[in-house]
C-alpha positions in Angstrom: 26.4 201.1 105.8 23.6 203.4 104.5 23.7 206.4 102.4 24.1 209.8 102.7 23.3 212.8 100.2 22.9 216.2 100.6 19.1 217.4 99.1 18.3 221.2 98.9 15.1 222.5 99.0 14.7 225.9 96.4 11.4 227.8 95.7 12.0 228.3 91.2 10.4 231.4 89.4 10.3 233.5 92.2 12.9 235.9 94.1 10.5 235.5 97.7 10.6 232.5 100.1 7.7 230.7 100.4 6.3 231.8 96.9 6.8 229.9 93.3 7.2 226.7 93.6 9.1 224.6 95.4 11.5 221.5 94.2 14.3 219.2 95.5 17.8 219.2 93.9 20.4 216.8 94.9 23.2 214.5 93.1 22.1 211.4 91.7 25.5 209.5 91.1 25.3 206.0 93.2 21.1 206.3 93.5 18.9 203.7 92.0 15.7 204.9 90.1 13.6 203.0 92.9 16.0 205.4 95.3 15.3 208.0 93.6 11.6 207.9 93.4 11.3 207.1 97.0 13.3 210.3 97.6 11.0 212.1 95.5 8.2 210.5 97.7 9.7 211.6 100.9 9.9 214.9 99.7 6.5 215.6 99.1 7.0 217.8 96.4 5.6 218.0 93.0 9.0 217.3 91.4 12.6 216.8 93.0 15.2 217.0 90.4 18.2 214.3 90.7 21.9 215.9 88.6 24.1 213.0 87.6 26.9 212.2 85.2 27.0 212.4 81.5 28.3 211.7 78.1 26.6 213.3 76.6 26.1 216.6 78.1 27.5 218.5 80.9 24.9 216.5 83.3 22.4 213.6 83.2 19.1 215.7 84.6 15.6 213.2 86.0 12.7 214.5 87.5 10.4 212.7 90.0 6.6 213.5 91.2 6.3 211.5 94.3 4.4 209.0 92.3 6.2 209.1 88.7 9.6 209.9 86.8 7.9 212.4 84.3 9.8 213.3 81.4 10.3 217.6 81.8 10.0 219.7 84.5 10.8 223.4 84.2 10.3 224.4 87.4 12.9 221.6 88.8 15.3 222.7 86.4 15.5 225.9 87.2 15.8 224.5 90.4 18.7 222.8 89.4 20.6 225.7 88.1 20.4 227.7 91.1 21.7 224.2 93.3 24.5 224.3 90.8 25.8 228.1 91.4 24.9 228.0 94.9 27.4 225.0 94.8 29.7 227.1 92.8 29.4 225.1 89.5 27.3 227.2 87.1 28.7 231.1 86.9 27.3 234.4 85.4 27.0 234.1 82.1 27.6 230.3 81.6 25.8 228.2 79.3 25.3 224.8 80.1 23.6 221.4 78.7 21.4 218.9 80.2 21.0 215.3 78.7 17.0 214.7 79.8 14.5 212.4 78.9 12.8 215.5 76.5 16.9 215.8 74.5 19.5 217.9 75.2 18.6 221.1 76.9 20.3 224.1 76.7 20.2 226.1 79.8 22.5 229.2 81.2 22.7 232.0 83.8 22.3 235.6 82.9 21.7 238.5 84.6 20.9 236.9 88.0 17.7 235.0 85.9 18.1 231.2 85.0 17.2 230.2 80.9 16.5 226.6 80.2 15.2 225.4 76.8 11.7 223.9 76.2 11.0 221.9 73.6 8.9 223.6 70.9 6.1 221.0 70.6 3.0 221.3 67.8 -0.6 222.0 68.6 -3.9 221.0 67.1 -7.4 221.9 68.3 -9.0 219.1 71.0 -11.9 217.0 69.5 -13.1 215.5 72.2 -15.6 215.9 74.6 -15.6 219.8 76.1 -18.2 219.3 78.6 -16.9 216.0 80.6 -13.8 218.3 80.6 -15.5 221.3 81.9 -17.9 219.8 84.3 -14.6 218.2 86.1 -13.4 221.5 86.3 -15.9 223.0 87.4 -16.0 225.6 84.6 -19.8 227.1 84.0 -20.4 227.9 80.3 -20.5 231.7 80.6 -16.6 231.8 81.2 -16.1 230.0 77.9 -15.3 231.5 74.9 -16.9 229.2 72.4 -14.8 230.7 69.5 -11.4 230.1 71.5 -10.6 226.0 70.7 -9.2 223.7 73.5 -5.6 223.2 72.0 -3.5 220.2 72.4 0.0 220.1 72.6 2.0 217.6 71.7 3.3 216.7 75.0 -0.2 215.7 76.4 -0.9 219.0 78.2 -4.6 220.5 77.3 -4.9 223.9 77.3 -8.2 225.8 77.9 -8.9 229.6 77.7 -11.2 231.2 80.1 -12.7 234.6 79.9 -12.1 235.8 83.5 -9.3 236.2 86.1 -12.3 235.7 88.5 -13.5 232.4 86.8 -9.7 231.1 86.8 -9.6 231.5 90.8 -13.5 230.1 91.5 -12.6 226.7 89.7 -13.6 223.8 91.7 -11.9 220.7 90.0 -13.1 217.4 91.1 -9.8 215.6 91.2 -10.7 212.0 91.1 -12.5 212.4 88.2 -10.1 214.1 86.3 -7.6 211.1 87.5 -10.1 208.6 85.8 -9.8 210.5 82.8 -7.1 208.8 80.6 -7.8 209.9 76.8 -4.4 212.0 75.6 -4.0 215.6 77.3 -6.6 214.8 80.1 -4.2 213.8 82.9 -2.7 217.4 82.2 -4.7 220.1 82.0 -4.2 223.8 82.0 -6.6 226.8 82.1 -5.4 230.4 81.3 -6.9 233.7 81.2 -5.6 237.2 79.2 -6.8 238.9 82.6 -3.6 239.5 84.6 -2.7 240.5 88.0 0.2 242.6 86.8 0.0 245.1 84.1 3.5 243.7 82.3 2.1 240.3 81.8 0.0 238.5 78.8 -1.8 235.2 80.4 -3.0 234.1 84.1 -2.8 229.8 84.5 -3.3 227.2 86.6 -2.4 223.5 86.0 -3.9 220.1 87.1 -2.2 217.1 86.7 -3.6 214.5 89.5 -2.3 211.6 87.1 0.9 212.1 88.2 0.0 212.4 91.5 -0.1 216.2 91.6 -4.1 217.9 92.1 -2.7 221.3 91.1 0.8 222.4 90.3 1.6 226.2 91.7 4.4 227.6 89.0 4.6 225.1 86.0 7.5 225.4 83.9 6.4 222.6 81.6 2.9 224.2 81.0 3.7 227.7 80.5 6.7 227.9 78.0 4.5 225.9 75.1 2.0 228.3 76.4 3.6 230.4 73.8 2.8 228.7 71.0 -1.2 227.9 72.4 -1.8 231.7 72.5 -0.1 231.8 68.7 -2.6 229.1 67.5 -5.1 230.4 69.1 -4.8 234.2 67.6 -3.7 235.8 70.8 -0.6 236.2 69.5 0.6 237.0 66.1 4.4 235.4 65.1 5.9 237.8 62.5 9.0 236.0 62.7 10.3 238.1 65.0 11.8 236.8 69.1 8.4 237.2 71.3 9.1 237.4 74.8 6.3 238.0 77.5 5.6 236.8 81.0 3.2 234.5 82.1 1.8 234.2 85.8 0.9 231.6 87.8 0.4 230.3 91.2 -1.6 233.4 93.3 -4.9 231.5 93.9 -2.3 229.2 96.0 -0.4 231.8 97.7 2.5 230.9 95.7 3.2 233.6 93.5 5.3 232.7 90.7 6.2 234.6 87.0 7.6 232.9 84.3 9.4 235.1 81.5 9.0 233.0 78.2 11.3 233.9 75.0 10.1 232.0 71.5 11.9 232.3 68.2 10.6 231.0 65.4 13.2 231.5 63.0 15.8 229.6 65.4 12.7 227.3 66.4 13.9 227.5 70.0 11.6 228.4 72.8 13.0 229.3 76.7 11.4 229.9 80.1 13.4 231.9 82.3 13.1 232.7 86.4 14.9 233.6 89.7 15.1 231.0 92.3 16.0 231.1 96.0 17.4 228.3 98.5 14.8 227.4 101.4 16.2 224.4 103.3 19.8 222.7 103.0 20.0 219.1 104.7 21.0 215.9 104.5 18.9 212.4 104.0 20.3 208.9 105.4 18.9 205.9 104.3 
């Protein structure tokens, strides 16, 4: 006899159908990680997130591109929190903890927004070679500040400032290229820019990560919460030691408007990206 789950599809940072970006959520108790990535392949999506059993926290939490298990994904877990109170299981005001392969994560629901915990992750300025990087991209030297370093975060991602909200939306990545490129922090790349489309928010992105199978994430949860701490080291930003929050954009170039709110304490050395999230498609997969 085959198997049956239930799989939702939800749009995360973003209170509009068809805008932020869109993951899968379903229970993972009785799967197989070769079930679950196939499920995650099926899906098309850039993650789906798979909840399970834990013993360590009130649920296991995995994430799956169609090609890899990667090891955080905001964008899925705020996903995952709006599955969970849709299905009744997270309420108002609850706080709850996910055992990942990032740790623990704190997460909760307040004030109709979902908070989950990003790790707070060091940075150093990149080394290595600028121009490879923005030839892939497509990047022409006049949108570069040359006194604004690439910076490096500790989870891989590279982040690279841009003068122009103009410049952000003209990139023209060559994707295979960028695949081919496997020093640390070139599978994952970001490129921001302090020129907004809303007055209210501090940095425009976009994300590339075709090593894991995905030419250009829309909302990236991942990417923009250690944001944060890029536009600290990088003097865009001062910490005073007091709680920063601002909110980040991402998405528009690919009609798929998404904001991400972003809350960084460096006293409590805790860091969280917060979103709404709405329910697109409820259905079932048998296998």
């Amino acid at each position: 006899m085959g198997k049956k789950i239930d799989i939702y599809q939800i749009d995360a940072f973003t209170d509009k159908p068809f805008q932020g970006n869109p993951a899968g959520v379903t229970f993972s108790d009785g799967l197989s990680s070769k079930e679950m990535q196939s499920i995650a392949k099926e899906m098309n999506l850039a993650e789906t997130a798979f909840l399970g059993k834990s013993d360590k926290a009130d649920y296991h939490l995995r994430w799956f591109t169609p090609a890899v298990e990667v090891e955080l994904c905001g964008h899925a877990t705020i996903a995952s929190l709006h599955f969970l109170n849709e299905n009744k299981l997270l309420n108002e005001g609850q706080e709850i903890t996910f055992d990942t392969l990032s740790g623990i994560l704190k997460c909760r629901f307040e004030n109709g927004k979902y908070f989950m915990q990003v790790p707070v992750y060091s940075t150093n300025e990149f080394s290595g070679n600028k121009n490879e990087l923005l030839n892939c991209l497509g990047v022409e030297k006049k949108d570069i500040d040359e006194k604004v370093p690439f910076i490096l975060a500790e989870n891989g991602y590279l982040y690279i400032n841009i003068k122009s909200l103009n410049a952000l939306h003209n990139l023209k990545p060559d994707f295979k290229t960028l695949k081919k490129l496997n020093a640390p922090g070139k599978e994952c790349i970001a490129v921001y820019t302090l020129e907004t489309v809303d007055k209210e928010s501090f940095a425009h992105s976009r994300f590339f990560a075709p090593y894991y199978g995905i030419d250009e994430d829309p909302v990236t949860g991942s990417m923009n919460g250690p944001l944060m701490q890029v536009l600290i080291k990088a003097a865009f930003i001062k910490d005073e030691g007091k709680e920063l929050n601002y909110t980040f954009e991402q998405g528009d170039v690919l009609g798929r408007r998404g904001r991400v709110s972003v809350g960084y304490s460096s006293a409590k050395k805790e860091l969280y990206i917060s979103g709404n999230a709405v329910t697109m498609l409820k259905g079932e997969l048998t296998f």
